[in-house]
C-alpha positions in Angstrom: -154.6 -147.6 -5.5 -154.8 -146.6 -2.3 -158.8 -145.8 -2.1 -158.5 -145.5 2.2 -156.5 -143.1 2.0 -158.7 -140.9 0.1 -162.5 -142.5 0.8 -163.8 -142.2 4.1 -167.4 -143.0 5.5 -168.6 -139.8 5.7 -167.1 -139.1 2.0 -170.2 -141.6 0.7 -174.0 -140.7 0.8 -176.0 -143.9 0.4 -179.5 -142.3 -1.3 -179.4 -139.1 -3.9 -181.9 -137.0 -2.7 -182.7 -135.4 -6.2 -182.8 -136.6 -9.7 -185.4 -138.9 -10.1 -187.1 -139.5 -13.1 -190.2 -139.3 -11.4 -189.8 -135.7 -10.3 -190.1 -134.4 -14.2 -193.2 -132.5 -14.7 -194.9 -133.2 -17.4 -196.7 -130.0 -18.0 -192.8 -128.9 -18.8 -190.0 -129.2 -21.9 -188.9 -132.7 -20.7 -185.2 -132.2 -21.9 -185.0 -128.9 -19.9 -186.4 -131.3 -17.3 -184.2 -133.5 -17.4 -181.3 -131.0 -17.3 -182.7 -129.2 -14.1 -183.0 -132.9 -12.5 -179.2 -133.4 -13.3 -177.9 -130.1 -12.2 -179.8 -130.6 -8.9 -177.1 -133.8 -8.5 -174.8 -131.9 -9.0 -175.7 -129.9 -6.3 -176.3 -132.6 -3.9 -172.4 -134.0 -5.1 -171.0 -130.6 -4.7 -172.3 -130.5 -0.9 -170.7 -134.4 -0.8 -167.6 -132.9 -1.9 -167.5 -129.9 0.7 -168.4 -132.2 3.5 -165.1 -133.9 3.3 -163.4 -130.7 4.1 -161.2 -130.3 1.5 -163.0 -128.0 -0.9 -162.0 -124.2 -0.4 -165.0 -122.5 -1.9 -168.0 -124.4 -2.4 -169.6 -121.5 -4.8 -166.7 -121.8 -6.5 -166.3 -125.2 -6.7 -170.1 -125.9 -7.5 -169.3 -123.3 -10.7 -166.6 -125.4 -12.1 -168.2 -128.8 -11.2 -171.1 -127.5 -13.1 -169.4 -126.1 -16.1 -167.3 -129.4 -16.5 -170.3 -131.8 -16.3 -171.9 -128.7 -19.1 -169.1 -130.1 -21.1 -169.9 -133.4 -21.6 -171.4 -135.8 -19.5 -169.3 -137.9 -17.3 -172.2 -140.8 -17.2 -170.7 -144.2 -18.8 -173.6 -145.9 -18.5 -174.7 -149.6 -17.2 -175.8 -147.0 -14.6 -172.3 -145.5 -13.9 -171.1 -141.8 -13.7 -167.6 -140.5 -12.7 -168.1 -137.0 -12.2 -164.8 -135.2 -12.1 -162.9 -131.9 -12.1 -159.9 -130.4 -11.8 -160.2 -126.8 -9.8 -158.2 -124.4 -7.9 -161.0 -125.3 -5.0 -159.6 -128.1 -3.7 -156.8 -128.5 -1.5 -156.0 -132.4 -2.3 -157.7 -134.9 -4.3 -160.8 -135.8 -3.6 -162.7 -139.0 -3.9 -166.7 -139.5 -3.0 -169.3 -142.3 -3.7 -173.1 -141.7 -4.0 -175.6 -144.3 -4.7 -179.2 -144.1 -6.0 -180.8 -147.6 -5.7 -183.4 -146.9 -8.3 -181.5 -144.3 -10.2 -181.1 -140.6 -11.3 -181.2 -138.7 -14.6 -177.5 -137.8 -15.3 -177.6 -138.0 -19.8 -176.0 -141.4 -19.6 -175.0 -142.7 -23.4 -177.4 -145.8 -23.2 -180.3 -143.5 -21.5 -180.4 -145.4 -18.2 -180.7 -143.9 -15.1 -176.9 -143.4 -12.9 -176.9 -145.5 -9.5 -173.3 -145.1 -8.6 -171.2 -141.9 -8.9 -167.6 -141.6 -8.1 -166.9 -138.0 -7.9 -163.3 -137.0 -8.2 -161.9 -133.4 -8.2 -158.3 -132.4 -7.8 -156.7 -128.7 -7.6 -154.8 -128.5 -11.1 -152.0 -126.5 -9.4 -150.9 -129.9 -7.9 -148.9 -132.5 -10.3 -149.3 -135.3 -7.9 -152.7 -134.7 -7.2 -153.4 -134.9 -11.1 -151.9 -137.7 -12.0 -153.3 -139.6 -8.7 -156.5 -138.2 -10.2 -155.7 -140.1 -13.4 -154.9 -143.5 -11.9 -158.3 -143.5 -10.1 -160.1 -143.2 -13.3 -158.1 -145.8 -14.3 -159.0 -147.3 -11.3 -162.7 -146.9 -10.9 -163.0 -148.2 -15.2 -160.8 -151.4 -14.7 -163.0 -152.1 -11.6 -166.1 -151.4 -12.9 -166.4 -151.8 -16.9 -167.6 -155.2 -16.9 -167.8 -156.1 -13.4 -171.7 -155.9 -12.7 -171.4 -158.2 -9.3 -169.0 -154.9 -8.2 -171.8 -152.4 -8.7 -174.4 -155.2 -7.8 -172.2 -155.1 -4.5 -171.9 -151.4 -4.0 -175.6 -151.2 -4.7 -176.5 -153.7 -1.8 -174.2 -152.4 0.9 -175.7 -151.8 4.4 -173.4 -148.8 4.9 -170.9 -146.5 4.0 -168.3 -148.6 5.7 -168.9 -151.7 3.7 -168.7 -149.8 0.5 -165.5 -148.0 1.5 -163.9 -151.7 2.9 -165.5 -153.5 -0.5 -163.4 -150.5 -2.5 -160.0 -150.7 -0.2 -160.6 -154.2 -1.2 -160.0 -154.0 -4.4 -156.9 -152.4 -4.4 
């Protein structure tokens, strides 16, 4: 895969903002909690996505991120979510990294907080984009499954360009 051609610096935010466990009130319904804490990442990827330039609408855009993650969750757990979408808002396929070093709420399957996301979105007019789209998922799971010294890694880079050259790396 060619990851530098697609992940830049400024397409990886080192610390989530939002999402932390910590931030659910208890006074409230913790599963609507928990929801509003993961739709608040969503957020926060959605602006990651738009910052890379190649998002047409980000209104747009955040709608359909949202309504795919509403779906199901793209968390895989051992503290791992690929967020992804295919969207007439992109103009090319887009690939972003976020970290959380203690983790955020994002309904992972073994209940553990998410401290890596690889967003992906590609426009589903585009066939080459789609099945580029594919092969990253491919991609990021062969990587990544079983491979906790690669998230270990990721986790304790100094900077966006050591995760990006750790990731061109691995091609």
């Amino acid at each position: 895969m060619q990851v530098h051609r697609y992940l830049k610096a400024e397409h990886v935010q080192l610390g989530l903002m939002h999402g932390h466990l910590d931030e659910i009130d208890p006074e409230k319904d913790e599963a609507r909690e928990r929801l509003r804490l993961k739709e608040e990442v969503i957020g926060e990827l959605t602006d990651l996505f738009v910052k890379t330039g190649h998002i047409r609408n980000r209104s747009k855009f955040h709608h359909d991120f949202l309504s795919r993650e509403r779906k199901a969750t793209t968390a895989i757990g051992h503290g791992l979510a690929v967020p992804h979408v295919r969207s007439m808002q992109p103009k090319q396929l887009v690939l972003i990294v976020a970290r959380s070093r203690d983790g955020v709420e994002f309904a992972a399957p073994d209940d553990r907080p998410v401290r890596l996301f690889f967003g992906l979105a590609a426009p589903t007019y585009d066939e080459k984009a789609t099945k580029e789209f594919l092969l990253f998922y491919q991609w990021i799971g062969r990587h990544f499954r079983d491979s906790d010294w690669l998230l270990e890694a990721v986790l304790d880079a100094k900077d966006e360009h050591e995760i990006v050259n750790l990731l061109a790396g691995l091609e």
